[in-house]
N, C-alpha and C positions, 0 to 999 in steps of 0.2 A: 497380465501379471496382477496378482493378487494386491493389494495396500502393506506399507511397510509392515515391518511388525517387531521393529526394534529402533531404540533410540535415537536420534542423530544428532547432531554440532550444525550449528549454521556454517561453519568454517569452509568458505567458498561461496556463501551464498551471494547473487549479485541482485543489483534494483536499477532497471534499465527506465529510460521516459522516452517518449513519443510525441510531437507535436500532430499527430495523425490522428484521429480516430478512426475504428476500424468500421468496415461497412453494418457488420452485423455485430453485437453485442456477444457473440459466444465463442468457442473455440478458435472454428474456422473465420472468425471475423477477426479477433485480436493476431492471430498468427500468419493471414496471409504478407503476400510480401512487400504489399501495397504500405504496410505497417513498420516505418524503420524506426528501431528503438535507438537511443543513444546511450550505454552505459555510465552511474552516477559513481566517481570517481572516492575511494577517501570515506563510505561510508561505516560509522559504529553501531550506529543503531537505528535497527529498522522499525523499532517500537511494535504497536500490534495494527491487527487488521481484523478489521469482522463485523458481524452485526449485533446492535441490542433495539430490544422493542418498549415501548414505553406502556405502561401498565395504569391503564384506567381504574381509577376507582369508585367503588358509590356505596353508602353506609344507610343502608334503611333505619327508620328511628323503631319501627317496632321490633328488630332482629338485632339489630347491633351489630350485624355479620356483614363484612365488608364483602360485597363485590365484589372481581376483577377480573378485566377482559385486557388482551392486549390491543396492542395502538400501531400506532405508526412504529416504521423500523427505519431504523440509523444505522446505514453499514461504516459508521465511523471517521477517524481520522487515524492514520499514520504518522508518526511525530519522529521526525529522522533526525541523528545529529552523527554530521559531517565534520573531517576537517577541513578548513576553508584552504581550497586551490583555485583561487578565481581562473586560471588555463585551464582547467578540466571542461571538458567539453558537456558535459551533463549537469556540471554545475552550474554553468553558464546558461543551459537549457532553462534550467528550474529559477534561476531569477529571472530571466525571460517572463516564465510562465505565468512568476507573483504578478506581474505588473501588468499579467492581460486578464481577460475574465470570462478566458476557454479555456475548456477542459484538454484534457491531455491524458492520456494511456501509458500506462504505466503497468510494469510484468517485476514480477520478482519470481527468482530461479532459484530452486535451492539447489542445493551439491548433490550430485549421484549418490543416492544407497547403496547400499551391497546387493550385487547384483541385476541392476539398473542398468538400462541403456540409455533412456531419455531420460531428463529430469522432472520433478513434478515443477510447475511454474503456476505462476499465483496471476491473474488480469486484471485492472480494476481501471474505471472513468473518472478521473478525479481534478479537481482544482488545486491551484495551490494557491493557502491561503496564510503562510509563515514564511517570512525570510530573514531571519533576524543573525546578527552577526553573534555569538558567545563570545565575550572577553573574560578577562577574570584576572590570573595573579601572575609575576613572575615565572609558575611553573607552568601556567595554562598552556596548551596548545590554541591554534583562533582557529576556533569553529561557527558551523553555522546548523544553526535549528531550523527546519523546516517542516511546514504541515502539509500533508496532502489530504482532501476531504474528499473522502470515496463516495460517490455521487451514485452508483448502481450496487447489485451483489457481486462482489467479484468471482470471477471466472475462474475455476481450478484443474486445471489438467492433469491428471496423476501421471504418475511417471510410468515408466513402461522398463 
């Protein structure tokens, strides 16, 4: 099947974790069965995911004409905000996970398209490096912010 070609809603979208990692870095490595995800329970915001590269620069004195070349790539950080279920079983995973200093696999799934059978799902090798509690007012809900630092490029399955 062709790539979508009309707008969506995350509305369904989910963000599973894994104390596994998979044998191989791609597809077939993140989704075999070897691979058990725990769904993360209560999530708002999945914040972003992806890469930026960092851009050298160098200014010759007789041109004045800056140079640039790119650098090293950062496939980022995910910055999720939960509402705090200390029972949810994913959430439990992921403070787990702040307090070790292994990686862990992690798949985000969006919602079926129109027309879709399988969904597109997103893989990435990441640490978690935020567990912080949000408090706030009277009206607040108690939530929790947490960062995942994507450690590889992640993995994109399109949907079928």
């Amino acid at each position: 099947m062709s790539q979508r070609t009309t707008i969506q809603t995350l509305l369904g979208a989910t963000l599973s974790i894994s104390a596994t990692l998979p044998a191989t870095y791609d597809s077939a490595g993140y989704t075999a069965t070897s691979v058990v995800y725990t769904a993360l329970g209560q999530v708002e915001n999945y914040g972003n995911h992806g890469g930026a590269a960092a851009i050298t620069k160098f200014t010759p004195v007789d041109t004045g004409v800056v140079a640039k070349s790119k650098g090293s790539r950062d496939y980022g950080q995910m910055t999720l905000m939960l509402a705090s279920v200390p029972s949810d079983a994913g959430q439990a995973l992921l403070a787990t996970a702040f307090e070790s200093s292994n990686r862990y696999s992690v798949k985000l799934t969006y919602p079926l398209g129109a027309g879709e059978a399988t969904a597109e799902s997103h893989y990435m090798d990441v640490l978690v490096s935020k567990h912080e509690f949000q408090d706030g007012t009277v009206d607040n809900m108690q939530k929790l912010a947490v960062d995942l630092e994507i450690c590889r490029k992640p993995i994109v399955v399109a949907a079928t």
